[in-house]
N, C-alpha and C positions, 0 to 999 in steps of 0.2 A: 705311539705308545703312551698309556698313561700313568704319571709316577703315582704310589705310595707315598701319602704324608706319612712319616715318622709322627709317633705320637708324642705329643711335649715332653719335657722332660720333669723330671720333680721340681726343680728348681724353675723352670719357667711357669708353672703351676702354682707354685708359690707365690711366686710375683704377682698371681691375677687374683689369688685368694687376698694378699695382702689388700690389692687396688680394693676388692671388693668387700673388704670389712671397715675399711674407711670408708668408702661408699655406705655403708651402712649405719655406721655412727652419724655421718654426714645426716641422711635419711631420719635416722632417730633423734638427732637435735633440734630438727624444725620442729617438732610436737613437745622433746622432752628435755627444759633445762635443766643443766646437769646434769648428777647419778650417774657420773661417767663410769664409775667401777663396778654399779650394777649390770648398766648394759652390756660391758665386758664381761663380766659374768654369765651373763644371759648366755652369750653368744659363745664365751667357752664352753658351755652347757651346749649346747647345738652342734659346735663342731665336734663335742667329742662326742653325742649319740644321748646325751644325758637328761635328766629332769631337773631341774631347776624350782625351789621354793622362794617363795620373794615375802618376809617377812616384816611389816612397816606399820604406825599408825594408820588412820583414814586419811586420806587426801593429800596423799603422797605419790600419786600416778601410777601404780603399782599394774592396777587392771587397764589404763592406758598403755602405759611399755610394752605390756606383750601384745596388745592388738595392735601395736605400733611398727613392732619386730615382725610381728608375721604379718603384714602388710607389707615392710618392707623386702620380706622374703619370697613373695607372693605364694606362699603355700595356703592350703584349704585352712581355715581355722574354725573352732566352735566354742563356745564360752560357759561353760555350767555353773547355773548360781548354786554353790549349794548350800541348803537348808534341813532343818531338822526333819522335815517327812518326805526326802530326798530319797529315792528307791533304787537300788543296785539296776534294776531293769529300766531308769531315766537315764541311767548313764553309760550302760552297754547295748540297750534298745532289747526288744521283745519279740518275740510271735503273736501273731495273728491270725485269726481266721477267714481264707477269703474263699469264697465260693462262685465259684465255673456257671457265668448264668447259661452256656449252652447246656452242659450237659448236669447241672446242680450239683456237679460233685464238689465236697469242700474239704479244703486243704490249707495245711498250716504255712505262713510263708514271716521270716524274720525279716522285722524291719528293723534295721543298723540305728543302733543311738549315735547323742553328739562324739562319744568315742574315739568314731570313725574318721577322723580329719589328721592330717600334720601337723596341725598344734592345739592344744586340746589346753584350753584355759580353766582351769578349778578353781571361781574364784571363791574367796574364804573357805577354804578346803575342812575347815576344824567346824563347820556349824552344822555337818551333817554327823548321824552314827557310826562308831563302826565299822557297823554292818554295810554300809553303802559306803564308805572310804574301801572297802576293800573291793570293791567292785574295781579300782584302777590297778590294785595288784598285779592280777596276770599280766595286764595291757603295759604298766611301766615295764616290768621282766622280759616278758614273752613276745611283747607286741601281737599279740593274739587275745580275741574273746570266744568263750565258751557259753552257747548258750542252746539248754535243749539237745546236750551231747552232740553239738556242732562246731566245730571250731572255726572263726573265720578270722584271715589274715586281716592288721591293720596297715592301711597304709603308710607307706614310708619315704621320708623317715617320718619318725613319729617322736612329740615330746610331749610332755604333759608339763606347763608352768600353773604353779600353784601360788594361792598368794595367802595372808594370812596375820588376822590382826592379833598384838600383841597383848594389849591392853582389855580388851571385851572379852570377859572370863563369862558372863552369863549368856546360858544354851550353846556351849561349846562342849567341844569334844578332843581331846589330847590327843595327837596322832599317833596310833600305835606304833614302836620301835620296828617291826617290820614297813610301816608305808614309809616311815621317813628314812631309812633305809637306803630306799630305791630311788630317793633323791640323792643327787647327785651331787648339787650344791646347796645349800642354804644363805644367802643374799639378804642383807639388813639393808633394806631403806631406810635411808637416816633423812632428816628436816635439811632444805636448802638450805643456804646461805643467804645473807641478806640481800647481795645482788642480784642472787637467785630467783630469790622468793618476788622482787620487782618485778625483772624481766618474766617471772612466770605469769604475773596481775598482770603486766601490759598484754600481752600475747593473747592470753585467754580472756580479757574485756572488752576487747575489740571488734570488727570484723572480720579481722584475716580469718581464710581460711588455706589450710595446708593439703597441697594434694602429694602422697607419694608415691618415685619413682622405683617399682621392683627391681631388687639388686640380684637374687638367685633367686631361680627354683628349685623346684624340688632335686631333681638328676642332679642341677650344679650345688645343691647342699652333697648329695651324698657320693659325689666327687670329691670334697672338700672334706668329707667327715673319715674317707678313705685317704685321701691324702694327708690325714693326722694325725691316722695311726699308720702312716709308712716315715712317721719323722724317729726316728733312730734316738734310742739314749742308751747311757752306757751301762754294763752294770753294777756298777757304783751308785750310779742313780737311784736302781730299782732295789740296792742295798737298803741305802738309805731311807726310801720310804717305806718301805716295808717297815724299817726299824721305829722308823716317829707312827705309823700303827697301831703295833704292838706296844710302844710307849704308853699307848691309852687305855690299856688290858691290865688290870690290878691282880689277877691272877699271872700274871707272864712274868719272867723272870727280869725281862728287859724294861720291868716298870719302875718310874723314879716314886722315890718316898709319899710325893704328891698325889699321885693318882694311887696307893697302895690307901690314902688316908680319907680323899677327898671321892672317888669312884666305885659305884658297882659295875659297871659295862662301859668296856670300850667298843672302838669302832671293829669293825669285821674287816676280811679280807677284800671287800668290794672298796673300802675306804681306800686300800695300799693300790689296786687298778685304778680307781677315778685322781690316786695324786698323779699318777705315771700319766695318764691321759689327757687330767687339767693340763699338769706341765707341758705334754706333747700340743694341746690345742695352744696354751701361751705364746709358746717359742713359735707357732707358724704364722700364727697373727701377728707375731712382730717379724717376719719375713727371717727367722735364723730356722735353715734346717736342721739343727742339732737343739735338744733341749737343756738346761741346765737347774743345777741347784737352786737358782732363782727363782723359775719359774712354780718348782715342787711348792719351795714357801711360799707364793703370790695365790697357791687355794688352796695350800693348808688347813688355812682357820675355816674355809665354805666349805671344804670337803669335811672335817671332823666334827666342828662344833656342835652340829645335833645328831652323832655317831656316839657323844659319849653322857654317861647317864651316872649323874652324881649321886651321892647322899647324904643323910641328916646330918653329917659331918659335914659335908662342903655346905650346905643350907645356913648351919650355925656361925659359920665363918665370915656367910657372905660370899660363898666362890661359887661360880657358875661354870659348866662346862667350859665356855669362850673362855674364861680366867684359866682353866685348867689348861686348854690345848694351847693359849697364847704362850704361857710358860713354857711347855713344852716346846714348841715352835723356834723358840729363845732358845732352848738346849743345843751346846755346839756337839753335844754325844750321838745323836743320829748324821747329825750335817758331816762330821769328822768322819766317815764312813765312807763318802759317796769319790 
């Protein structure tokens, strides 16, 4: 007679997710010192299904990391440079016409752009139009492209990491409030440290070279991205961020004097899911099946900070959204709730 394996349990699943995102930092250290809170980021963005924007000067490893990450996760990747005569149809691919040399008949046949892969790199997202940033609309939402009243499924999972300089304001383009939206986090690369900045000179002047070991694929991603939204939180929790939300809505009644003065748009309802989710991916990476308060504030500032959209009032003052939501973040009025 042959038994039936019982299927693990949540908690033994846990345990291998843990093993396997230390394995992964592990992975991501040999190419990238430091940025440890980025690459956390990164990867809370992945466990909960999300996009990730990675905002930094130049030559700050920015477009390294993520080729670094999806190496390490051995998923398909593609990397789109984009530039200003960057075309919606470079970046969701096109039709063609291909013609039947037996029988000369010709017919249209769609070839898949870079789109098409599990992690899909946009680097300097803001140097193309518009018009061709909205090409990743559907695909972050829907994971789906439409092309020629076709619609074809993208592979899953699927993320889009963006990256994106802060300082080089010529031939750029502001990301419209709907693309950055559908990021999920927003991630400031900041300058290493002095020890840093060495160990980064010795590493990369040398000969070493780094070869890496795949820690998940694909199926073991989207086992892990299910297993983080089955981590339970309570509803005090979902109280609560609902409420630090709507704190950044100057129209809401639930808004403090600060954002009534300093704000025209806060963040949406997609804000108040991605804290509950942040949170839910935190707590499994550090091996607790229940999520907490902690974890809501640990993506607070990456989930809001480009959700909320100041004005000539907060400009004149000096206050930046990040100033705005940090404050907020600070308020024991939402936290007192959960």
């Amino acid at each position: 007679m042959t038994s039936v394996q019982a299927p693990p349990s949540d908690l033994v699943r846990l345990e291998r997710l843990v093993a396997a995102v230390s394995s992964l930092r592990q992975q991501v250290a040999q190419r990238i010192v430091g940025q440890d809170a980025v690459v956390d980021g990164i990867l809370t963005a992945l466990l909960s299904g999300g996009h990730a924007l990675l905002i930094g000067v130049p030559g700050l490893a920015k477009t390294l990391m993520v080729q670094t990450v999806s190496e390490a996760l051995q998923l398909s990747f593609n990397r789109v440079q984009f530039t200003p005569d960057l075309m919606p149809g470079d970046i969701t691919g096109t039709e063609i016409i291909e013609e039947d040399l037996t029988t000369g008949k010709r017919a249209f046949r769609f070839v898949p752009g870079p789109i098409f892969a599990n992690v899909v790199l946009a680097d300097e997202i803001n140097r193309t139009p518009p018009k061709t940033q909205a090409a990743l609309l559907q695909a972050m939402q829907e994971h789906t492209v439409t092309a020629a009243g076709t619609t074809y499924r993208l592979p899953d999972p699927f993320f889009v990491l963006a990256t994106q300089n802060p300082i080089e304001q010529e031939g750029t383009y502001p990301l419209p409030e709907a693309q950055l939206d559908r990021f999920m986090l927003e991630l400031r690369v900041a300058y290493p440290t002095r020890d840093e900045e060495e160990a980064i000179v010795e590493q990369t002047t040398g000969r070493r070279s780094v070869q890496l070991a795949p820690v998940l694929d694909a199926k073991a991603m989207l086992d892990a991205q299910e297993l983080v939204r089955r981590i339970p939180v309570s509803k005090g929790l979902i109280r609560a961020a609902v409420l630090l939300a709507r704190m950044t809505r100057p129209t809401d009644t639930d808004a403090p004097a600060l954002v009534k003065e300093y704000v025209d748009w806060g963040a949406g309802p997609r804000a108040s899911q991605y804290l509950v989710l942040g949170a839910k991916a935190r707590a499994a990476m550090a091996g607790r099946p229940m999520a907490d308060l902690e974890d809501v504030k640990a993506v607070a500032l990456a989930v809001l900070r480009h959700r909320v959209v100041t004005n000539f009032a907060a400009e004149a003052a000096n206050r930046s959204g990040e100033d705005v939501v940090s404050e907020l973040v600070a308020m024991r009025r939402w936290s007192d709730v959960a």
